[in-house]
N, C-alpha and C positions, 0 to 999 in steps of 0.2 A: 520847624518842629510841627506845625498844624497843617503841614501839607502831607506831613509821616502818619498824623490821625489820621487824616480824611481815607490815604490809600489803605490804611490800615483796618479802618471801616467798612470798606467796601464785601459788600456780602453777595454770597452765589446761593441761590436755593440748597443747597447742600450744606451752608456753613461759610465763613472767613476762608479771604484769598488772599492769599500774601504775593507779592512784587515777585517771586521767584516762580510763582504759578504761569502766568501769564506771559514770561519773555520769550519762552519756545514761538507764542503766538506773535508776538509783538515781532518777533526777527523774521518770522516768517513772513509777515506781510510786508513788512518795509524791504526784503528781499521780491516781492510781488511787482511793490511800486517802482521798484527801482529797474527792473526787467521790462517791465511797462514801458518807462520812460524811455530803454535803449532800444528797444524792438520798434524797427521803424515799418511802416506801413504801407507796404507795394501793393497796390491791384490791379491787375490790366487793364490799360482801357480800352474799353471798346473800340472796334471799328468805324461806328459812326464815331461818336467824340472825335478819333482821330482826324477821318475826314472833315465836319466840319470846324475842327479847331484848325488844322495845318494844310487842308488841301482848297478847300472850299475861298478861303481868304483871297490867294494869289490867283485861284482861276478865275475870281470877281475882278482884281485888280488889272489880270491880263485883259479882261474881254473888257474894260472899261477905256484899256488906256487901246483897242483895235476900235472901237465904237467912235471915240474922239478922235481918234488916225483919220477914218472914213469919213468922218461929218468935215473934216479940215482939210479932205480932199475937193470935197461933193462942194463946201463952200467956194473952193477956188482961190485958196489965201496964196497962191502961189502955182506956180507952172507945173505939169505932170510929171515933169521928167526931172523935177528937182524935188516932189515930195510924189511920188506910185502911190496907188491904192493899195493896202494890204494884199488883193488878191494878184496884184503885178507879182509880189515878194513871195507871195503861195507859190506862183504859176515857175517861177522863178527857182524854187526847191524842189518843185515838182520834176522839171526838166531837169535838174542834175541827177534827180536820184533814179531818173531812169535810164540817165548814161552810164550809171554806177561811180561818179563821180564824187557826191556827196557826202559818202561818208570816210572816202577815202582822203580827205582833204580834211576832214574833222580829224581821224585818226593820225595823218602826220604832223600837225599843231601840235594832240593831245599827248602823244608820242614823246615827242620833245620837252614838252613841257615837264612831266611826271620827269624823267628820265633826270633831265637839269636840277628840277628839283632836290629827288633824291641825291643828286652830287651835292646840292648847294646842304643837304640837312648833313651830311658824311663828312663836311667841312667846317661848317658853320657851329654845331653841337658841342667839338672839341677848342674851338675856338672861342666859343662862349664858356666854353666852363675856364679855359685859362687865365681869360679876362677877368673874370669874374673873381678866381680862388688866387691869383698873384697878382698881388698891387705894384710892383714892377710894369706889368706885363698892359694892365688898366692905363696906367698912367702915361704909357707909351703909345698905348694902340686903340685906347678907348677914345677917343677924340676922334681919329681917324675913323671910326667904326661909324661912330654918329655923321658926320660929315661923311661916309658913304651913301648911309641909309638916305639920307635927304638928296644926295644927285641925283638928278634926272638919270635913269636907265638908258633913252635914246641916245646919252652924251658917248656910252661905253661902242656904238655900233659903228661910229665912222672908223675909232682906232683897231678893233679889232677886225675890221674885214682886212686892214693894212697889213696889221699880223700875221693873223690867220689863213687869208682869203675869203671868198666864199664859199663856205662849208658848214657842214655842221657843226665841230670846229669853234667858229664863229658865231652860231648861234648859243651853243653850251659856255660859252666865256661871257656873252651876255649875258645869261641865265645867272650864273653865277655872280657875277659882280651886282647884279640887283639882286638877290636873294639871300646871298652869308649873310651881309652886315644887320638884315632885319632879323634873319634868324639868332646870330651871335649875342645881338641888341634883346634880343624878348626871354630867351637865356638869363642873359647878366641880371636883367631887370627880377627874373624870377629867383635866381639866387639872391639876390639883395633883401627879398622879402622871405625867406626864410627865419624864420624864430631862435635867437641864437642858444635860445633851451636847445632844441631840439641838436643841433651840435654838439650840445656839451654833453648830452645824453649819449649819443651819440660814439662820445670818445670814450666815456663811463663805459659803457657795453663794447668798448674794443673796436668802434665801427671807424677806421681812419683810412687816410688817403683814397685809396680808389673805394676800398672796398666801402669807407662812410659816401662817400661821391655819391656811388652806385645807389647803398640803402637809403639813405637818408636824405642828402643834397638833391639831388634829380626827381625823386617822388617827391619833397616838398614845396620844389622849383616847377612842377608839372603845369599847373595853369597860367604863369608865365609863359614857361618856354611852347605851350601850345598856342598862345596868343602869338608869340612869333614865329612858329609853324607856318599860322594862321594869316601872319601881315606877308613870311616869306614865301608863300604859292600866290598870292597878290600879285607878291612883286617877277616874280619867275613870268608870270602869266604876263604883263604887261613887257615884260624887257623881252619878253618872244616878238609878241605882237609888234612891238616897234623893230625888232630885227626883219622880221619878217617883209613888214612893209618898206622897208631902208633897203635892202639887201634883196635883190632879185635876181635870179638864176636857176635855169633851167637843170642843173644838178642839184640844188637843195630842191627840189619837189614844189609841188605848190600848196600851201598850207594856207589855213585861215587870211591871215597879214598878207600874202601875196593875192589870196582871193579879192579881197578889197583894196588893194591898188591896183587890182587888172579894172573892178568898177570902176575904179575912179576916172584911168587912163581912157577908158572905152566908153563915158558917158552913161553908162548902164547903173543908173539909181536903184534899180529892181534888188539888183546884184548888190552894189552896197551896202544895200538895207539888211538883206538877208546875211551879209559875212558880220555886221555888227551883231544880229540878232544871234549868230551861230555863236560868236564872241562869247556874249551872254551867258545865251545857254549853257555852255561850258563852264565858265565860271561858278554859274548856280547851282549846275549840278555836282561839283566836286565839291563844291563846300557842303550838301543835302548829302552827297555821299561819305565822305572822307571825315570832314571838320565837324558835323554836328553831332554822328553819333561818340567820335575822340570825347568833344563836351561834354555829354549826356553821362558818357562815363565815366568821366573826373568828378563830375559832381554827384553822381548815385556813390564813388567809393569815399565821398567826402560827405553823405549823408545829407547832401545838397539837395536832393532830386527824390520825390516821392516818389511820384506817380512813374511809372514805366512807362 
C-alpha cells in the first residue's frame, strides 16, 4: 500500500503521473537494453594487430628454433652429416626447385592426402551418425571404432600392399582405415553432447529422422564432429607418410615419404631434413587454411567469437 503512495506522489512539472504514463517509456527502454545485450560487437582488426598477434609470434619462434640449429652446428655436438647446417637444407630446396622437382613431390603427397581424406569424411560422417542414433549398431561396432582409432596406421600398410599391390589403391585403403574411425569417433562424441531439449523441440516442430538429423542433430553435433574432422586429416596425413615410406615404387611417383626414405637410403641428411621440414609445412598449412577458419566460424555463428 505505501509503495502505491509513493508512485502515486510522484510529480512531473505539469502535475501527477500515474504508473500508466510512463510504461510506453519503461517498454521502450528495456526493449533498448535487451537489443543491447543481443547485438554483438564485430570490428575489424586491423592489419597490424593481426600481424603482430598471429604472424609475428611463429616467425619469432621459427628464427629462434634456426638460430639454436646453427649455434648446435657451429658447436659441433655431433658430425655434419648427421645434423647440416640449415643452409645445407636451404641449398637443398634450392636445387630441387630448380629442377622443377619440388613442388611436384609436394603436390603428389598433398594430392593424395585431400583426395583420401575426403573419401575417409564420405564414409566416416554416415557412419558416425549410425553409431551414434542406433544403439544396436554402438553396441556392435562402437568398440571396434575405438580400438581402430588407437592402432597404429603403419600396422594397415604391410596387409594392404598384399591386397592391393603397390598402387594408389593401397595408399587410399591406408588413408582410410586411419581416418573413418577418428572421424566416426568425433561425430559420435558430438551427438552425445547434444541437449536432449533441443530434440525434443525438434520433434515438436516436426523436425524427424533425416530431416531433424540434417536441422538439428549435425548443426548441434558441429564442434564435435569438426574436432574429428580435425584429429581425421591428422590421421589421413600420417597413415600417407608411413605408406609412403613403407611402400616404394617407381609407379606410385615420388611423394614426400618416399622423398625421406631415398635421404635416409642415400646418407643425404640435407635431404632428410628438408622432406620433415616439407612434412610440416604441409601440416600447418592446411590446418591455417582449412581448420581454423571451419573454427572461427563455428564460434562467430555460436556468438563465441567477437572480434573478426
Amino acid at each position: 500500500m505505501a509503495s502505491t503512495d509513493i508512485t502515486s506522489d510522484r510529480k512531473r512539472p505539469d502535475g501527477p503521473v500515474s504508473p500508466t504514463d510512463t510504461k510506453p517509456d519503461d517498454i521502450a527502454g528495456l526493449e533498448a537494453g535487451l537489443d543491447a545485450l543481443d547485438a554483438v560487437q564485430i570490428r575489424r582488426t586491423p592489419v597490424r594487430e593481426v600481424l603482430k598477434a598471429k604472424v609475428l609470434p611463429p616467425v619469432v619462434a621459427v628464427a629462434l628454433v634456426l638460430i639454436v640449429w646453427e649455434l648446435l652446428v657451429r658447436a659441433e655436438v655431433t658430425e655434419v652429416y648427421k645434423l647440416p647446417p640449415p643452409s645445407a637444407v636451404w641449398d637443398s630446396a634450392v636445387d630441387m626447385w630448380l629442377k622443377g622437382t619440388l613442388l611436384e613431390v609436394v603436390w603428389t603427397s598433398v594430392s593424395r592426402g585431400l583426395l583420401g581424406f575426403l573419401l575417409a569424411v564420405a564414409i566416416g560422417t554416415p557412419l558416425g551418425l549410425l553409431v551414434a542414433r542406433v544403439k544396436l549398431v554402438r553396441a556392435a561396432i562402437g568398440p571396434i571404432l575405438s580400438g581402430l582409432q588407437s592402432l597404429p596406421s603403419v600396422a594397415w600398410v604391410a596387409p594392404a600392399v598384399i591386397w592391393l599391390g603397390l598402387n594408389d589403391s593401397m595408399m587410399f585403403a591406408v588413408i582410410l582405415l586411419g581416418a573413418v574411425p577418428s572421424i566416426a569417433n568425433g561425430l559420435v562424441s558430438g551427438v552425445d553432447q547434444v541437449p536432449p531439449l533441443f530434440l525434443r523441440a525438434g520433434r515438436t516442430l516436426g523436425a524427424t529422422g533425416i530431416r531433424g538429423t540434417w536441422h538439428i542433430v549435425l548443426p548441434a553435433a558441429l564442434p564435435g564432429y569438426l574436432a574429428g574432422l580435425k584429429q581425421g586429416w591428422a590421421f589421413s596425413w600420417r597413415s600417407l607418410m608411413a605408406a609412403e615410406i613403407i611402400a616404394s615404387s617407381p609407379e606410385l611417383g615420388l611423394g614426400l615419404g618416399q622423398l625421406l626414405e631415398n635421404g635416409r637410403s642415400n646418407f643425404d641428411m640435407p635431404g632428410v631434413f628438408l622432406s620433415i621440414l616439407l612434412i610440416l609445412f604441409v601440416g600447418i598449412a592446411i590446418d591455417l587454411l582449412i581448420f581454423s577458419p571451419l573454427e572461427r566460424w563455428v564460434l562467430r555463428s555460436r556468438g563465441l567469437l567477437v572480434k573478426n
